[in-house]
N, C-alpha and C positions, 0 to 999 in steps of 0.2 A: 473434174473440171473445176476451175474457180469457181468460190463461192459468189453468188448474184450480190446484188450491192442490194437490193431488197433484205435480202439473208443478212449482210453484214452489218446493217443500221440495227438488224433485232439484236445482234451479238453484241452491239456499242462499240463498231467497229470502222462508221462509214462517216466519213468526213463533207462528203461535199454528195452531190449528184456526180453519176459517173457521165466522164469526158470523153473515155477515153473505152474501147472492146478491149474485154481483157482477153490475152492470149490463153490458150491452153496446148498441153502435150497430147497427142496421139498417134502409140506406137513410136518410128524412129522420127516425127515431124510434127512442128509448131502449127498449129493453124489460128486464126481471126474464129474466138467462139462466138460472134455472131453471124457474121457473112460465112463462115466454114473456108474461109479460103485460106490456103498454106499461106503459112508468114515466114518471110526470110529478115533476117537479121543486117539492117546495116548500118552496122554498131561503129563506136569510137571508144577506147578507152580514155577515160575522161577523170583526171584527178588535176585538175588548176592551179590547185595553191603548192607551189612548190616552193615556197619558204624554210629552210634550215630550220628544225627546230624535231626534237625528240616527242615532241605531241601527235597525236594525231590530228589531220587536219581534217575537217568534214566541210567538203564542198556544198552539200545539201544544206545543212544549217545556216546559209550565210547567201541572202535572200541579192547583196549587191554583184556576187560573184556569177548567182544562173543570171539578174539582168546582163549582165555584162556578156558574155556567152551565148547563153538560147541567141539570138538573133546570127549567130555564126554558125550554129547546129544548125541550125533550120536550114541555112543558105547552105550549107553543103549535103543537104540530103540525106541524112541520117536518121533512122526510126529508132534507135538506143543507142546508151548509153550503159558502159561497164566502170562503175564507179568501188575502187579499191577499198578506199579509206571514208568509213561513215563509224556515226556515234550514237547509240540511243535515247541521246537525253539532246537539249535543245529541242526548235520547231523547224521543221523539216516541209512542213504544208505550205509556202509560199513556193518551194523551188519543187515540189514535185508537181504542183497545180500549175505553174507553168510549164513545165514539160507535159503533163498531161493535155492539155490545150494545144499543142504544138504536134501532139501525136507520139511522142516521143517514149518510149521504154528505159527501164532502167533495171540492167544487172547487178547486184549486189554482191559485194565478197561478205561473208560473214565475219573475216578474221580482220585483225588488223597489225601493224608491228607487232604489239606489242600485247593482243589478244589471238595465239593463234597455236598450233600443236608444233612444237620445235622438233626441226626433225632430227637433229641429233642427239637429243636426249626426249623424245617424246613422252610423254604425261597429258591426259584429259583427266579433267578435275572439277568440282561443284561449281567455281570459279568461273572457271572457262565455259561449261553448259551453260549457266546463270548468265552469262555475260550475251552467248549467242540466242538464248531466248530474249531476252530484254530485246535485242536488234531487231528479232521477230514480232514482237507486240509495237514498236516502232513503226515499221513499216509494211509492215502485213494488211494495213487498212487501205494501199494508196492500192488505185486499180491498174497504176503501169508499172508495180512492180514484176517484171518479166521471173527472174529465177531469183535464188541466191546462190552463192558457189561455197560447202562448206573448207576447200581451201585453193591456195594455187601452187602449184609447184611445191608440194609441202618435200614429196620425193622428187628427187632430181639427181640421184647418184643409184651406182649400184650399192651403195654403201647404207643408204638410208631407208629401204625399202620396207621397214618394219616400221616407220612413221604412218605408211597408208594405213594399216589395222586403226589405229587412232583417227583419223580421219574420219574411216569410212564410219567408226561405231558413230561421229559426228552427224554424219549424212543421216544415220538409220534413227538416232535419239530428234535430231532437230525434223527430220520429217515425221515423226509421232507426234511432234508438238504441233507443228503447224496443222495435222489433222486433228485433233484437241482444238485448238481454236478456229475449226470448222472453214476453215482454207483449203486449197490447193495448190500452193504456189510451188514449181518445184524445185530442186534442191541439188547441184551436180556439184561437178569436180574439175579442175582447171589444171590440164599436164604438160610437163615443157616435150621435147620431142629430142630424146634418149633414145636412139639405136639399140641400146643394148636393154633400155627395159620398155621401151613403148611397147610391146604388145603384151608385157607382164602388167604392165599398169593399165593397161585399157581393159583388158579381162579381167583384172583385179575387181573394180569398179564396178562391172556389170552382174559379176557375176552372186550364188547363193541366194539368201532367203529376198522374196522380192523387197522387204520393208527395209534392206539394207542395202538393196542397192540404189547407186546414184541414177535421176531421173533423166540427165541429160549430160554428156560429156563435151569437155571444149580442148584443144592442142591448142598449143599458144606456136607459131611454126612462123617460121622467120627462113627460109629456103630457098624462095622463092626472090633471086637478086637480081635485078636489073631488065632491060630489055632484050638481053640475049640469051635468058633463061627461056623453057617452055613448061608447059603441064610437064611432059615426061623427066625431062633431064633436071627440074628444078625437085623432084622428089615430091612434089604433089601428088601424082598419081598413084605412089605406093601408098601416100598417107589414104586416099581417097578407096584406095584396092583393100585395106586394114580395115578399112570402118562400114565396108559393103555391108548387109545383110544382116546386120542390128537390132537390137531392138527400143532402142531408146534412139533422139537425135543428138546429132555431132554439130556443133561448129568451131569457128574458130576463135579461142578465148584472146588471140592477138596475133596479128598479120603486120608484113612489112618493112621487109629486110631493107636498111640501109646503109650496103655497104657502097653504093653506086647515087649519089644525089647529083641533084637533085630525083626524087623518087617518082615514078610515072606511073607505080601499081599497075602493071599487067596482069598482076593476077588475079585482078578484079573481076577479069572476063571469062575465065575460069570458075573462079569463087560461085559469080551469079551465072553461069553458063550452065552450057547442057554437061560441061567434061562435070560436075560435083553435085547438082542442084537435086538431085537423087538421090542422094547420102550425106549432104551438109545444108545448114541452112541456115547458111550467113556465116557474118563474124562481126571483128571489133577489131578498126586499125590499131596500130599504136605510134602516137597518142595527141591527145588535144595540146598541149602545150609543149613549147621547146626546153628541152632540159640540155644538162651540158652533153649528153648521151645521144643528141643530135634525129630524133625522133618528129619532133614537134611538128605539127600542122598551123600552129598558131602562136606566135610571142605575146607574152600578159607582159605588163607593167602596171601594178595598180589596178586603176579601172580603164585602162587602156588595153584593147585586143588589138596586134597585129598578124595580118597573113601572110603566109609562107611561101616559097615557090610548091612548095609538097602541095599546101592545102587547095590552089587550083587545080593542081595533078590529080589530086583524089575527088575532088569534086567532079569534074568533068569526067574521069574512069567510073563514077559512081553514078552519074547523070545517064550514062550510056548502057548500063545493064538495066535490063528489065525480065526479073527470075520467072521463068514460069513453075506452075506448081500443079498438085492436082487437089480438088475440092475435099474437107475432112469426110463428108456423105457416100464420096465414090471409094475412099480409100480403104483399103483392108489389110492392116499390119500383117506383116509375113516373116517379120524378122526375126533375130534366135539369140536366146539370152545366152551369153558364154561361159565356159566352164573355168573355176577358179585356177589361176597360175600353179604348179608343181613349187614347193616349198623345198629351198636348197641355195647352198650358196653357186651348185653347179648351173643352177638356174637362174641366176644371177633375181633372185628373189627369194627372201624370207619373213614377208608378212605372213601370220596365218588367216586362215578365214576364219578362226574362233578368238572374236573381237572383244573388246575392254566391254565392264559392263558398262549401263547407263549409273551416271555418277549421282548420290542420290546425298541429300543433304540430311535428310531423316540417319540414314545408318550413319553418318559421323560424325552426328551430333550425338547419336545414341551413343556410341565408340567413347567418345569424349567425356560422358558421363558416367565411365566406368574405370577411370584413369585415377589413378593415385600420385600420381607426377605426369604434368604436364610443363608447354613452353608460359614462361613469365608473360610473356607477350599474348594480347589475345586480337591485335589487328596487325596488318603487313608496316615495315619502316617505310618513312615517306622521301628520304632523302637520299639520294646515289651514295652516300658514303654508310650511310648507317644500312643500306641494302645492302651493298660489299661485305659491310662486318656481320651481319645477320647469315648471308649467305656462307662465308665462308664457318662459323658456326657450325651451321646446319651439318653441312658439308664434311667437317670434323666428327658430328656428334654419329651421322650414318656411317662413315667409313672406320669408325671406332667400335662402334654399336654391332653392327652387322658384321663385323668380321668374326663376329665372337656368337652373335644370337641371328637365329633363320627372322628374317625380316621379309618374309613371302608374303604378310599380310599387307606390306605397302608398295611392295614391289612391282615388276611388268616383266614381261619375256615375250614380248611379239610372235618373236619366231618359234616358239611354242601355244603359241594359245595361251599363256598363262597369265592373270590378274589377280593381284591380291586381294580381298574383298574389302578393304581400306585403299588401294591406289588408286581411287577416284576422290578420293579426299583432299583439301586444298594444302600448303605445304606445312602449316601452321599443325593443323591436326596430321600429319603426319609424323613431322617429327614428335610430337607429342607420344604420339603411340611409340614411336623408338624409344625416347626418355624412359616411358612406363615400364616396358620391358626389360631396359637395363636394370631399373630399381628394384623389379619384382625378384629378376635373375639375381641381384645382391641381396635378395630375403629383407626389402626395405632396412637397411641399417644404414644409420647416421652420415649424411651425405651423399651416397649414395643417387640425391636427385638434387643432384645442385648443377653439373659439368656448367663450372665458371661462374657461375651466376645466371645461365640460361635459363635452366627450368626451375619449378617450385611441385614442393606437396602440395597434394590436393585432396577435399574428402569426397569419393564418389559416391552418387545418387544411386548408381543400381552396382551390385555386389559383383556382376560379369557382365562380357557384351555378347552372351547367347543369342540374345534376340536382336542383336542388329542387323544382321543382313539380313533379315526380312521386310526393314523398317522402308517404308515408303513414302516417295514426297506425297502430298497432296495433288489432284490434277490442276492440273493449269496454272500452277505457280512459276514465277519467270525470274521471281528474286534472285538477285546475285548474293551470296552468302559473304561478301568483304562489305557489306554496306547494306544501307538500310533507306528506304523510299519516302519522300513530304509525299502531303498529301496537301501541298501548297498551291502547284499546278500541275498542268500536262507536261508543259514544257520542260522543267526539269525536276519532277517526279526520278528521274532514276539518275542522275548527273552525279550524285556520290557514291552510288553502289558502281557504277561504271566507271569512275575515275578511281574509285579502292582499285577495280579491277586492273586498272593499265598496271597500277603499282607491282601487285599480284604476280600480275604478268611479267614482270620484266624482274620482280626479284627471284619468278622460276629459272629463268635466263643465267642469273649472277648464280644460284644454288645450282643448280644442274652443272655448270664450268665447275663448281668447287666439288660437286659431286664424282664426276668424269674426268 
């Protein structure tokens, strides 16, 4: 269960007095850990600013945008929020203390554009863990943080299926951390609803060592269209007949097909009814603001909020369920963890269940230290053009390098289980270790460590890197290794390790195309 807010002021972790019971998991269903009473979800997916722009926008840091809003959450009945896009730097304590006062929870994605496991060329790296702990020291203090999701829809083809192994090692590292910093907040997984791999992906998830598997799963299921859909024929009931007998809970990461508008959500009576309330517990419409993709329950302009015809539909469909549950005291989990998916293409799944290690900044700094030729460069390019060239580099240097020398030490192979014991390394030190090996493989002779001007000789500190894969972070370190933390304020303590990262991130993006 969540840590008490007594517990968390001794950890230097508690911000205010608590507002608000925090939720906890037991077995397949959320309950109220004070009252013990099941808690259903009824959520909004809620990202407001939807202004043009390649940044990320963090609706929490931006104290005018929840006044503007909370008073329209509230009036439409909502006890959470699933908020995509957040940042760990800024202050985030005006708009969670208003929602916490309001009663209000909040779902966290851990990932963001441009921090998150790509699924067509997937990589977890220092970078990327660094970046989702910082999120976690962030916001692991407020008491209505409900879950965090460590992705959404990362897989969504039959083609991509080896992206969940990276994931999931996400779920099993960030839930070690969050127990290190003597929390329990827990940690799922957000899946679109694929015919061909939903029940590959929902047993993927659940299933192997418990520390890796996801705490709570969400279907994001859009099925369910109009007024002349029902439970049966809108394909609810098979989703609801899949996730029977469980042992973790289900809801729904996003609801609300609109291909029929004005939208009236019928299936709201369903969702909080007796046909689900046994096997799901709750969800999250989609979404708070109108975009051009015609969703919206509410039009922004500015500091102006307007209502939609949807947003009285959903209110008054929302006004009218009243979920019943059963008490956490009377309850006695019965459910049954499931067995990992068959690995094959005929099974239209080849993640293995033997996942990436936890990506460690000790071994590839130690790696780095044993390098004779490394990259010129020792932090990411900050410019789209100079990413492009960089990337396309990189890109040259592995597809020249590797075709000629086994680069298994930086490599991945999902669909084998296999990680190199550097491919949790950020790109920087990866290619690094390619440079070195080409040099070595030429017996260090004159140029040999130059391709173009890229790289440069180096003198290393230790003679080999025997002893790296043993090297171990420190506990409780949350550092992003592209940057480096003030110790000026809270506020933005980590605002330039987290903004190296977005760079990070999006120059794996431009490398991984020139890679593939």
């Amino acid at each position: 269960m969540r840590v008490s807010i007594a517990s968390a002021a001794l950890l230097g972790l508690a911000f205010r007095a608590a507002a608000i019971d925090p939720i906890v998991t037991k077995g397949s269903k959320f309950f109220n850990s004070k009252t013990g009473e099941q808690f259903f979800i009824k959520g909004v997916a809620y990202q407001p600013d939807i202004e043009s722009t390649s940044q990320v926008r963090d609706p929490l840091a931006d104290k005018s945008i929840c006044t503007r809003d909370l008073p329209l959450l509230k009036d439409m009945g909502v006890n959470a929020i699933r908020v995509y896009q957040t940042e760990p730097f800024g202050n985030h304590d005006d708009c969670m203390k208003m929602l916490s006062d309001a009663g209000i929870y909040v779902l966290l994605d851990l990932s963001t554009p441009t921090e998150t496991i790509n699924r067509e060329t997937p990589t977890y790296d220092v970078d990327l863990y660094g970046y989702y702990k910082q999120k976690i020291d962030t916001f692991g203090k407020y008491d209505n943080i409900l879950g965090f999701f460590a992705g959404n829809e990362v897989t969504n083809a039959v083609n991509n299926t080896d992206a969940s192994a990276f994931v999931k090692a996400v779920i099993r590292d960030t839930r070690s951390y969050i127990k290190e910093k003597g929390l329990s907040i827990p940690v799922g997984y957000a899946a679109n609803d694929d015919a061909d791999i939903r029940w590959q992906l929902q047993t993927y998830f659940d299933c192997g060592s418990t520390d890796e598997q996801a705490e709570f799963l969400a279907i994001n299921l859009y099925e369910w269209c109009g007024d002349d859909a029902t439970f049966e024929t809108s394909g609810y009931a098979d989703v609801v007949k899949n996730a029977t007998g469980w042992d973790i809970p289900y809801i729904l990461g996003e609801y609300g097909c609109n291909a029929i508008r004005p939208r009236t959500f019928p299936e709201i009576a369903s969702i909080y009814g007796s046909d689900m309330t046994d096997v799901f517990s709750g969800g999250f419409v989609y979404e708070y603001v109108e975009e051009a993709n015609g969703y919206g329950l509410v039009e922004v302009s500015g500091s102006k909020a307007t209502k939609t015809e949807d947003y009285a539909n959903f209110k008054k469909a929302l006004a009218a369920v009243k979920p019943s549950g059963v008490k956490m005291s009377s309850y006695s989990p019965s459910g049954k963890q499931q067995t990992c998916p068959k690995v094959g293409s005929n099974y239209h799944w080849v993640a293995s269940s033997s996942l990436p290690p936890t990506p460690s900044n000790a071994t590839c700094e130690c790696m780095m230290k044993s390098l004779s030729c490394t990259s010129k460069l020792t932090a990411m390019p900050t410019s789209g053009s100079d990413l492009k060239s960089f990337g396309q580099s990189v890109g040259q240097i592995f597809g020249t390098v590797c075709a000629s020398i086994d680069c298994g030490d930086v490599s991945t192979d999902a669909s084998k289980g296999e990680y190199g014991k550097y491919s949790g390394c950020n790109v920087l030190q990866r290619v690094s270790w390619v440079v070195n090996a080409w040099y070595e493989n030429e017996r260090m002779v004159d140029g040999s460590c130059d391709f173009d001007g890229f790289a440069t000789t180096a003198k290393p500190s230790l003679s080999d890197d025997s002893s790296c894969s043993s090297q171990k972070d420190s506990s409780g370190s949350g550092s992003h290794t592209s940057g480096s933390n003030s110790d000026d304020s809270e506020d933005d303590s980590s605002s330039g390790a987290s903004r190296a990262g977005v760079v990070s991130a999006a120059a794996a993006a431009i490398i991984a195309a020139a890679l593939f």
